[in-house]
MARDO-661334 format. One record per residue (C-alpha): residue in three letters; x, y, z. Coordinates in steps of 0.05 Angstrom, whole numbers, padded with zeros to 5 digits, always signed. Layout:
BEGIN
ALAXYZ;...
***
This chain:
BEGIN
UNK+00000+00000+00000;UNK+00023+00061-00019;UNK+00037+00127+00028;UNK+00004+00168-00024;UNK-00062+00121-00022;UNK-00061+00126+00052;UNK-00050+00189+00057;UNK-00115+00196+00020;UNK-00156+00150+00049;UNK-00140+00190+00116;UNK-00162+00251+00081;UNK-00229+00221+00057;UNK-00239+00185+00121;UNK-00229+00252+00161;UNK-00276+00304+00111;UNK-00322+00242+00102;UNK-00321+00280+00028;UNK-00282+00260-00037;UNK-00291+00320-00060;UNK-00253+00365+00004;UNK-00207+00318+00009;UNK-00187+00329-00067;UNK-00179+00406-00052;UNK-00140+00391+00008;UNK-00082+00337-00025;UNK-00094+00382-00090;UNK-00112+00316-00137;UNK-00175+00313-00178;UNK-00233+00272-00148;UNK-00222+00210-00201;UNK-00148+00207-00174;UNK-00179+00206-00103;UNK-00234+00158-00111;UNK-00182+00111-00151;UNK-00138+00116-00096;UNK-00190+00092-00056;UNK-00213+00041-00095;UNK-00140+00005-00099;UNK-00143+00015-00020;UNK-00209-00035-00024;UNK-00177-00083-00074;UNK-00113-00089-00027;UNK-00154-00095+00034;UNK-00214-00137+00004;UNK-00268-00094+00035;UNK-00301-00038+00023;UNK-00285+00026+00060;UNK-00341+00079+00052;UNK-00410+00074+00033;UNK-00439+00140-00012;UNK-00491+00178+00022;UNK-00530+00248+00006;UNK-00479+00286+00047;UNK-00417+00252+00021;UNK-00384+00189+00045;UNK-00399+00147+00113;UNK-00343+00107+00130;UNK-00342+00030+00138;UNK-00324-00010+00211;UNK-00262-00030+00155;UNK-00248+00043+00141;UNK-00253+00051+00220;UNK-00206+00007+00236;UNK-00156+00022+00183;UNK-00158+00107+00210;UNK-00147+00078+00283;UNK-00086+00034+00265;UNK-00050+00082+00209;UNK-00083+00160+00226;UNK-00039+00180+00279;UNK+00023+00149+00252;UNK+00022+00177+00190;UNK+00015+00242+00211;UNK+00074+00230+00255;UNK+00111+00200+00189;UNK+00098+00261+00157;UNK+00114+00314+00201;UNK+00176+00286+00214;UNK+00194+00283+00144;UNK+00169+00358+00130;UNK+00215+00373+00187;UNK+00274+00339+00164;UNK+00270+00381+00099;UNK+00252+00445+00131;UNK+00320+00436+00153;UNK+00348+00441+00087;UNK+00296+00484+00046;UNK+00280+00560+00039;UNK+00221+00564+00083;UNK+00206+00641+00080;UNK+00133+00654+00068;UNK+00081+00677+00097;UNK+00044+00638+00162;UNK-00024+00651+00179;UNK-00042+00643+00261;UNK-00109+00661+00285;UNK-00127+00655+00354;UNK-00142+00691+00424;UNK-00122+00766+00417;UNK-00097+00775+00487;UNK-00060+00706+00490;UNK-00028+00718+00416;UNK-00002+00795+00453;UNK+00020+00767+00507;UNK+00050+00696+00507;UNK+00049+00671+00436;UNK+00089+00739+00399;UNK+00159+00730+00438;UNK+00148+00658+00419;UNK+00156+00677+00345;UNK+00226+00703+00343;UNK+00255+00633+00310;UNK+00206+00628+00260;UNK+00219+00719+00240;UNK+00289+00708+00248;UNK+00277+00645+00196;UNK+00247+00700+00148;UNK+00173+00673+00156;UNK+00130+00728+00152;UNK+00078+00717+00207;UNK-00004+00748+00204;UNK-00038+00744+00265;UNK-00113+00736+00268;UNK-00157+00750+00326;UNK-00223+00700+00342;UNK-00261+00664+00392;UNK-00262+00589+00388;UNK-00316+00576+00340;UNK-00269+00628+00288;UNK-00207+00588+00295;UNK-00240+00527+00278;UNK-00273+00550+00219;UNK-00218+00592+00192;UNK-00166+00528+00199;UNK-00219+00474+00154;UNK-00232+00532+00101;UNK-00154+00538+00106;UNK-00162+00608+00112;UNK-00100+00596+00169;UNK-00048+00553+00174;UNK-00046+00545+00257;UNK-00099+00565+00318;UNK-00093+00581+00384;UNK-00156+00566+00427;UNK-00165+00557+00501;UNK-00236+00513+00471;UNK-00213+00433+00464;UNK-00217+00414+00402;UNK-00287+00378+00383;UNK-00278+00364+00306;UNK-00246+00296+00284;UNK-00223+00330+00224;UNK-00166+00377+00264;UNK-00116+00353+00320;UNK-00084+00398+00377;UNK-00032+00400+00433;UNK-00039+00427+00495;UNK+00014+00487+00498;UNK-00004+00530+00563;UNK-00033+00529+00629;UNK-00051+00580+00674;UNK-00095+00593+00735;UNK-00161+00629+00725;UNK-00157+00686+00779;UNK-00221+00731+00802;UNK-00196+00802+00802;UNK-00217+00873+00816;UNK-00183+00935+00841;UNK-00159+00937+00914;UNK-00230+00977+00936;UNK-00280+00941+00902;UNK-00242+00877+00920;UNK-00243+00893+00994;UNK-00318+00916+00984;UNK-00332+00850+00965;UNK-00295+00810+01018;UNK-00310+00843+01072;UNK-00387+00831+01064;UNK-00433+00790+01112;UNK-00457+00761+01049;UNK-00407+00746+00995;UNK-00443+00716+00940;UNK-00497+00777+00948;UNK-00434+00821+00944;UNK-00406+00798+00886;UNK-00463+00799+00842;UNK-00488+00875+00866;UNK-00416+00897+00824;UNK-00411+00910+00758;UNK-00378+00845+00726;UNK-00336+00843+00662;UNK-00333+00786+00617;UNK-00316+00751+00557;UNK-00384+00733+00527;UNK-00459+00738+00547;UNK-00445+00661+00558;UNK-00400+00680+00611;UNK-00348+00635+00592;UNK-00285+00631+00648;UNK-00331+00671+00693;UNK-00394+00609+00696;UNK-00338+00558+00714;UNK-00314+00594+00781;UNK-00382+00612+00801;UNK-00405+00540+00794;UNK-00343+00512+00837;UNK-00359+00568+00889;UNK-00431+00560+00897;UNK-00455+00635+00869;UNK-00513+00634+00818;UNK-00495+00657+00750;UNK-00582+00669+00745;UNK-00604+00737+00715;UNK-00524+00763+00717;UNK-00518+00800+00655;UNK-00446+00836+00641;UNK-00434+00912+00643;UNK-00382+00901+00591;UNK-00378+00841+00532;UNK-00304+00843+00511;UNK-00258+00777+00468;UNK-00194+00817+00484;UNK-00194+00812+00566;UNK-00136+00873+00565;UNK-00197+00923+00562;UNK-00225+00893+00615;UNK-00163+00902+00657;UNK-00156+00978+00635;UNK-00232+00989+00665;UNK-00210+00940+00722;UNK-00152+00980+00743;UNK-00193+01042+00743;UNK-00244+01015+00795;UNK-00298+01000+00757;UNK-00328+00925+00773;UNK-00289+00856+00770;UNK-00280+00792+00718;UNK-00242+00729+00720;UNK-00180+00723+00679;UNK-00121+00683+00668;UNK-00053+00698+00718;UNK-00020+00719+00660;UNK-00056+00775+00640;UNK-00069+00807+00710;UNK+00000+00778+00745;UNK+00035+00841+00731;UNK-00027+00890+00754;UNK-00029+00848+00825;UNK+00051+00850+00834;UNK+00039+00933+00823;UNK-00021+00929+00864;UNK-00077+00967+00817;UNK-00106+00894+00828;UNK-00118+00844+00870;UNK-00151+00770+00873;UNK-00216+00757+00897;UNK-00210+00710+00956;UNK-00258+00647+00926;UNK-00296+00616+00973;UNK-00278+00552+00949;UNK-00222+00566+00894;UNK-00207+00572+00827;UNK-00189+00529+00774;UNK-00146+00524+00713;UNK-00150+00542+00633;UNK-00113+00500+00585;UNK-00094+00530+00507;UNK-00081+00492+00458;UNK-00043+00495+00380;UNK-00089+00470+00329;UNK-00075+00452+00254;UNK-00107+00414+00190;UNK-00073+00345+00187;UNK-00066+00368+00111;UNK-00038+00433+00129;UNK+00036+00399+00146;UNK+00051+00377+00084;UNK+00072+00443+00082;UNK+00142+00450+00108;UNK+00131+00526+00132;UNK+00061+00505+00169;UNK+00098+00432+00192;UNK+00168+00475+00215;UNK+00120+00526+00254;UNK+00087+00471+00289;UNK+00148+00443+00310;UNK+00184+00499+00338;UNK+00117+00527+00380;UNK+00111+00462+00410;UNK+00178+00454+00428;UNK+00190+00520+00462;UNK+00117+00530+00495;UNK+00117+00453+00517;UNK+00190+00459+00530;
***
């Protein structure tokens, strides 16, 4: 069995489409669905069944992904990487992720891959963006502190930090020195990422505070505004230690005491499978993970 031929049954098997996965290995769809059909021949079964929406894999096709997916893509990474190592790889990468994380830990991160001459475009989105912009292959790498939930991308873990509730030294001491701190805390203004009240729903659960009826004063995807109004008095959030570490060590905030306690947000680097068959994109990948796992 050839690599090629498994390399696009894995792309078939992953878009569950013989058309995508032609777009994404850059073959027309006869060369695809011959591919697959040799696949069947050598294997003696068939591997996807046609269906209105595309193509529904087989328990064969299943068990072939499980045994080869992974390992292939760790075949071909490390042969991207090895030529990397003796290629031009200048060009342009496109990241898209977290605006705040990308400002403050990803960007010192990128000083191999400048100093490489890769010209680097950061793009700023919530979860849902990242996801989408990577399978239209509108970007080559995301950053998103959402898990990955679609089969068709993998990720890496590449940070942790503690999730921290913060407000300015008044409004902080307002809140813990109340008879009542669960009335307290939801009498001030709070700040947060979305109207879903994502980090902020998580530490109220763990301390026992209803999340019913809050509503935030201010919506923002880039928590540094939130710190700015923080710092200036004006109501309190939950964020990661990164971003407010620096405010408490100067004082213009301080953490909440919780009740209970906090707990922790992971990010993660996401990519196409496809995507590293591009030395620059495989290269990238390679050198984040190794200094932000590192």
């Amino acid at each position: 069995m050839s690599l090629s031929r498994m390399r696009t049954f894995i792309e078939v098997y992953r878009q569950r489409s013989i058309s995508s996965a032609a777009r994404s290995l850059n073959l027309t769809q006869p060369a695809v669905s011959q591919h697959i059909a040799g696949l069947e021949v050598a294997i003696g079964r068939p591997l996807f069944e046609r269906s209105s929406a595309g193509v529904e894999p087989t328990l064969a096709a299943d068990e072939l992904a499980n045994d080869i997916g992974d390992k292939l893509d760790a075949a071909e990474a490390a042969l991207t990487s090895a030529k990397a190592r003796s290629m031009d790889i200048s060009g342009v990468l496109q990241v898209v992720g977290h605006a705040d994380f990308m400002a403050e830990i990803l960007s010192e991160q990128l000083l191999p891959l400048l100093e490489s001459g890769i010209k680097i475009r950061m793009n700023s989105g919530d979860g849902a963006l990242v996801t989408s912009m990577l399978l239209e292959g509108h970007c080559d790498l995301g950053l998103s502190a959402h898990p990955v939930m679609d089969n068709r991308l993998k990720s890496e873990k590449i940070f942790t930090s503690r999730i921290l509730p913060v407000a300015s030294p008044d409004v902080a001491k307002r809140i813990s020195e109340s008879d009542d701190f669960s009335a307290a805390i939801r009498s001030e203004p709070m700040l947060a990422y979305n109207l879903e009240l994502s980090l902020i729903e998580r530490w109220l659960k763990k301390n026992h505070i209803s999340a019913d009826h809050l509503t935030p004063s201010v919506v923002s995807q880039d928590l540094r505004a939130q710190r700015k109004l923080l710092c200036k008095g004006f109501g309190w959030s939950v964020m990661p230690e990164f971003l407010c570490k620096d405010q408490i060590a100067r004082h213009e905030l301080v953490e909440i005491p919780s009740p209970v306690g906090t707990h922790d947000i992971h990010y993660y680097l996401i990519w196409l499978p496809g995507a590293l068959r591009q030395v620059r994109v495989a290269h990238a990948r390679q050198i984040l993970l190794n200094k932000m796992q590192g």
